[in-house]
C-alpha positions in Angstrom: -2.6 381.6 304.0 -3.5 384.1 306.5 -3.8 382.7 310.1 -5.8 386.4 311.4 -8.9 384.6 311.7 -7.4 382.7 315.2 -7.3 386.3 317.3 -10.7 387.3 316.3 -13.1 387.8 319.1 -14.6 385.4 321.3 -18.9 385.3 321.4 -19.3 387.8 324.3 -21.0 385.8 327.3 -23.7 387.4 328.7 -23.5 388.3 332.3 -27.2 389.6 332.5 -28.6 386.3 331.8 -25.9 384.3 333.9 -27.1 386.6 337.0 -30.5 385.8 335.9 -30.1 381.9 336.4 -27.9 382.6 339.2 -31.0 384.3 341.0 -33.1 381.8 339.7 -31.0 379.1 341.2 -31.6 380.9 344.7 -35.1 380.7 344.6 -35.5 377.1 343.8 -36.8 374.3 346.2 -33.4 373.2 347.4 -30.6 374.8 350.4 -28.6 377.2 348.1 -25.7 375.5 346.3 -26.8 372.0 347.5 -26.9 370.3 343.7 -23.4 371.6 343.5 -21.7 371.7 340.3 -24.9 370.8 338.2 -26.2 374.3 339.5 -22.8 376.0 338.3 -23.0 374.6 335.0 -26.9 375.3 334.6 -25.3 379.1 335.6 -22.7 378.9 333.1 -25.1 377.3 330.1 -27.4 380.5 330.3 -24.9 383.0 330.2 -23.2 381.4 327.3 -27.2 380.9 325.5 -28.0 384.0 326.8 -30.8 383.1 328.4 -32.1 382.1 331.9 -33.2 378.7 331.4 -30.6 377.1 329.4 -31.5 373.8 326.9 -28.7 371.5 325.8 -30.8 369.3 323.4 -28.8 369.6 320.2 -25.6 368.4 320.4 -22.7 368.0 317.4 -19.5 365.7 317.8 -17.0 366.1 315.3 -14.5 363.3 315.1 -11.2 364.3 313.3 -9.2 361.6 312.2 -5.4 361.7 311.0 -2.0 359.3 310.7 1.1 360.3 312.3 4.2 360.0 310.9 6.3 359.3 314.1 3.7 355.5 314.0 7.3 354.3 312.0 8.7 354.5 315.0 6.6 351.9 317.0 5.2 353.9 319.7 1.5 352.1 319.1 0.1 348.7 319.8 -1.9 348.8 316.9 -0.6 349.1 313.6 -1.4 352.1 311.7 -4.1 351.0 309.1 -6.5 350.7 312.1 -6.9 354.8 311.2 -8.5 354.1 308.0 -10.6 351.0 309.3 -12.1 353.3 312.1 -13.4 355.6 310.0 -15.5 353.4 307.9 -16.2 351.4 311.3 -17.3 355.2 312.3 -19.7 355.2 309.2 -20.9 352.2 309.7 -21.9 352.9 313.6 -20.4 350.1 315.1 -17.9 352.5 317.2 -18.2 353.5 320.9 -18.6 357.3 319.7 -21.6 356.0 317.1 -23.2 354.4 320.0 -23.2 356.8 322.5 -24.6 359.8 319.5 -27.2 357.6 318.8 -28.5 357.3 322.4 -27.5 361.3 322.8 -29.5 362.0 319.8 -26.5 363.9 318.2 -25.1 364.9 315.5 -22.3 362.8 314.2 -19.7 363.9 311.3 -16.5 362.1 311.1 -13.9 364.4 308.9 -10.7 362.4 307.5 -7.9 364.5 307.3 -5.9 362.1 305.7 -4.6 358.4 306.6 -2.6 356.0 304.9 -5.3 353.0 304.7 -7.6 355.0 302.7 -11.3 354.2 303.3 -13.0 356.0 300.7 -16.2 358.1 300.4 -18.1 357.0 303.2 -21.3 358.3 304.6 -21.3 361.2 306.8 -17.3 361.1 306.4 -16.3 364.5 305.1 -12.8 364.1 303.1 -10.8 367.2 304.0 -7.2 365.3 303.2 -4.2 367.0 303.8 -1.8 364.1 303.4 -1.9 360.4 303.9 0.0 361.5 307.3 2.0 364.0 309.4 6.1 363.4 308.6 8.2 361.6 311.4 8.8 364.6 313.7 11.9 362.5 315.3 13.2 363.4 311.8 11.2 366.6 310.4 8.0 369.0 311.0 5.3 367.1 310.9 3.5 369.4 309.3 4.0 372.3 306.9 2.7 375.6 307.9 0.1 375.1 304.8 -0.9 371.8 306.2 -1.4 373.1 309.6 -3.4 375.6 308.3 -5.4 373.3 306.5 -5.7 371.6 309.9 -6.9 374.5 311.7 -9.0 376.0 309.2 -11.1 371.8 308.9 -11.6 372.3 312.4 -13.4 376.0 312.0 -15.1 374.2 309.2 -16.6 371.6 311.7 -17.7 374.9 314.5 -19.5 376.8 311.2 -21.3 373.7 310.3 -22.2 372.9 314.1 -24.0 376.2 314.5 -25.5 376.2 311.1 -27.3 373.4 312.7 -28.2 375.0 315.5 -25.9 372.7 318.1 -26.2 374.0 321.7 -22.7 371.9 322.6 -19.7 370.7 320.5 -17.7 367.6 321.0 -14.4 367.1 319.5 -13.3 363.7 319.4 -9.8 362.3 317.3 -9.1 359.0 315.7 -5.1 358.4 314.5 -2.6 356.0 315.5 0.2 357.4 317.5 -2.0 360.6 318.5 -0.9 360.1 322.4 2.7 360.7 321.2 1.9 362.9 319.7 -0.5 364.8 322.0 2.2 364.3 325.0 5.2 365.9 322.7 2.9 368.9 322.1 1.9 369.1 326.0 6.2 368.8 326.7 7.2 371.9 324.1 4.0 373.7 325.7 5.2 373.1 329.5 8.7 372.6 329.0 8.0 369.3 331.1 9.8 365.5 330.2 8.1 363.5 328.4 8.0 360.8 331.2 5.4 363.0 333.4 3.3 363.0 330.0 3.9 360.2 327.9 1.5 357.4 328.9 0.1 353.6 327.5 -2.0 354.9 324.9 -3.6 351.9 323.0 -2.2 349.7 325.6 1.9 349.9 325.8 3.7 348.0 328.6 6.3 349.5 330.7 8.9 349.1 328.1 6.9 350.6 325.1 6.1 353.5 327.5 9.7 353.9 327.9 10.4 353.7 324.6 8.2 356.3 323.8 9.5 358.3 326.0 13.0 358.3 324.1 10.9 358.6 320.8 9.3 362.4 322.6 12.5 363.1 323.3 14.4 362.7 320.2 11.7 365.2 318.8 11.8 367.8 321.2 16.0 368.0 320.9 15.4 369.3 317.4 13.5 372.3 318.3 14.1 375.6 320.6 12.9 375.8 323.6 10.0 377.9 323.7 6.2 377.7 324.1 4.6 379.6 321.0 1.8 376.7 320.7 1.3 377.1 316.9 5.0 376.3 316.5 4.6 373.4 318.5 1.8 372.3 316.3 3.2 372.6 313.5 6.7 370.6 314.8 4.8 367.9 316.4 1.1 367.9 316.1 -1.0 365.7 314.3 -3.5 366.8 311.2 -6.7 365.9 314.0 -4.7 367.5 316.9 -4.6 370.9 314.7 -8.6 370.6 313.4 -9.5 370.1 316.9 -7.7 373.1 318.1 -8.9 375.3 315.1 -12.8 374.2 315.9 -12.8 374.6 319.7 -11.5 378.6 318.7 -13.9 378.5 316.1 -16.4 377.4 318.5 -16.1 379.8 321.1 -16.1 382.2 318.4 -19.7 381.6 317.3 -20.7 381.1 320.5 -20.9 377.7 321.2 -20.0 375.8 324.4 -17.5 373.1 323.9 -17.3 369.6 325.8 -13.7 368.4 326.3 -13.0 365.1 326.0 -9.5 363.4 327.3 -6.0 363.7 327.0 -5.8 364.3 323.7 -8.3 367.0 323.1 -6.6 368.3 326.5 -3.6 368.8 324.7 -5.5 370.3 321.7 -7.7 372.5 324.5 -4.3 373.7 325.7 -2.7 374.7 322.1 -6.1 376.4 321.5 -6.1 378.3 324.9 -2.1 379.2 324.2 -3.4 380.9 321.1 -6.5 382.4 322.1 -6.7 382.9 325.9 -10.6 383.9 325.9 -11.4 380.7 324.8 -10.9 378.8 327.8 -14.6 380.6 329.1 -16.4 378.6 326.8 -14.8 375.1 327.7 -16.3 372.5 329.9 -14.2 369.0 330.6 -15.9 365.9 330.7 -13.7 363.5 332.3 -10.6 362.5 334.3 -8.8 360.1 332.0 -6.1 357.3 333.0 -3.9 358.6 330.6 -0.3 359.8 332.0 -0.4 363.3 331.5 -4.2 364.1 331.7 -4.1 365.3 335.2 -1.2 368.2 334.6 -2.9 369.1 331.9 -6.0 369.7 333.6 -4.4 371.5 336.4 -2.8 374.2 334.4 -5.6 374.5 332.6 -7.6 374.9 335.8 -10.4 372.5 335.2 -12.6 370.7 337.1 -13.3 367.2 335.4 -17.3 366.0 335.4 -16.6 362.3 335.7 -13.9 359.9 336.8 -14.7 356.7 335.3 -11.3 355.2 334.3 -11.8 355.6 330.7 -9.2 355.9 327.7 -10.4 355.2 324.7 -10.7 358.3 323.0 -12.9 359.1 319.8 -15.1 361.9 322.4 -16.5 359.4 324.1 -16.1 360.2 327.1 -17.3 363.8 326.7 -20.2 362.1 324.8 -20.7 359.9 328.5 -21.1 362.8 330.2 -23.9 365.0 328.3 -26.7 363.5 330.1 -25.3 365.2 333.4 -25.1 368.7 331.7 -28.8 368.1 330.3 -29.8 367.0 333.7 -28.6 370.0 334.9 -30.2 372.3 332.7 -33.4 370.3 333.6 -33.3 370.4 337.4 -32.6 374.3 336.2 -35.5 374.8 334.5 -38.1 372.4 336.0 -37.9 372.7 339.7 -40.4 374.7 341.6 -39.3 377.7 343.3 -40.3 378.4 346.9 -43.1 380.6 346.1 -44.5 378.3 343.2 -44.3 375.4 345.9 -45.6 376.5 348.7 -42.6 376.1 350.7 -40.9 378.4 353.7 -37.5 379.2 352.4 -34.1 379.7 354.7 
């Protein structure tokens, strides 16, 4: 399967309409630059919309959900059927992720990519299986290059359908037992780093687990050459949701749609995605600092500049879900202040 569709251009931002919010921002009621970074991502919003007075009422949030392989290997808290049974508790809107789209107003698909406690057809669950999980990459690939491709390709799938609906923002959220081992070997064969600046508690490991993981990450990345070609790292240690999450924030910026980063596992996918398609990284905005070991390098190389700080680490986009309200304030204060003329007030 041909991979060509990856390179292809990025929507072209448009810097006529970012100047023309940027002017507008200078005129309203306010000391220039005083609401901070809700005026820079107001800014940003309309150049990517291409208009002045950005909106950010439709939202999409794709959760991508996957089993890993490397879970034989007891790097999780939770056993591994808890995959399947979050999907269906997905469906069934009793998740953190369900809660907070419901309150956002957003639209909610949850695609299963393939997990070993299979839930079944479920509402709003699109089955795009792959396999029932990624191989044990302490002992193999965990994924084939058809599978990853599969992978990448679910998450375009995901971008296409967001702008068919006319979504003004896309969440990426992930679901799949072992995914912080996963996402912190991908982050080590990106940055040639050890595993024990990345590897973290995940679901809740004590100091032992973390170390144990940490020997788990490093069993893996002994197998391969040391290099940083981020596909090839997918492909060796990634996980079937790490992949689609990669694939749709390219596809996003592709069709023009801003994308919401979550934590430190769509970090790591962010990251892969950027590797593979520098022009990308334009069209990303992260939502949150998370108290995952590893988020914080990960957000420095990548040079972003978190919304929130909230101590969270649970995953599933909620976070990035948590802080949508900001960007729509934002795009309110934008759009609904007075200017000085319109107010009758002496500017600076």
């Amino acid at each position: 399967m041909s991979q060509d569709w990856l390179t292809e251009p990025c929507f072209a931002i448009d810097e006529e309409s970012r100047q023309r919010a940027l002017d507008h921002q200078a005129q309203l009621t306010k000391p220039p630059g005083s609401l901070g970074t809700l005026e820079t991502l107001a800014v940003r919003l309309a150049g990517m919309q291409h208009v002045a007075m950005p909106t950010l009422q439709s939202v999409w949030i794709s959760i991508f959900a996957g089993d890993h392989g490397v879970a034989a290997e007891g790097v999780s808290a939770f056993p591994q059927v808890v995959t399947g049974e979050m999907i269906r508790n997905f469906a069934n809107g009793g998740a953190a992720i369900s809660v907070l789209a419901r309150s956002l107003g957003a639209m909610l698909e949850v695609v299963n990519l393939g997990t070993v406690n299979d839930p079944g057809e479920l509402p709003n669950v699109r089955r795009a299986i792959i396999a029932p999980q990624t191989g044990n990459f302490c002992e193999r690939p965990a994924m084939s290059a058809v599978q990853l491709d599969l992978a990448l390709r679910a998450g375009a799938d995901s971008a296409q359908a967001a702008q068919d609906a006319g979504a003004k923002l896309f969440i990426g959220g992930e679901m799949g037992i072992a995914n912080t081992t996963s996402a912190a070997a991908l982050a080590c064969g990106l940055l040639r780093e050890s595993p024990r600046a990345l590897a973290g508690a995940g679901t809740g490991l004590d100091a032992a687990g973390i170390q144990h993981k940490v020997a788990v990450i490093e069993r893996a990345l002994a197998l391969y050459p040391a290099d940083d070609d981020a596909l090839s790292w997918l492909g060796r240690v990634g996980g079937f949701e790490i992949a689609a999450l990669c694939g749709a924030y390219i596809g996003a910026a592709q069709r023009g749609i801003p994308v919401l980063v979550d934590g430190f596992i769509t970090t790591a996918a962010a990251l892969a995605a950027v590797r593979i398609h520098p022009a990308c990284r334009q069209w990303m905005f992260f939502a949150h600092r998370s108290q995952e070991r590893g988020h914080a390098r990960l957000l420095s190389v990548l040079e972003a500049d978190p919304l929130l700080d909230l101590g969270l680490r649970l995953g599933e986009g909620s976070g990035a879900a948590t802080a949508v309200p900001l960007m729509r304030l934002a795009c309110e204060l934008h759009s609904r202040m007075a200017t000085f003329a319109q107010a009758g007030v002496s500017s600076a």
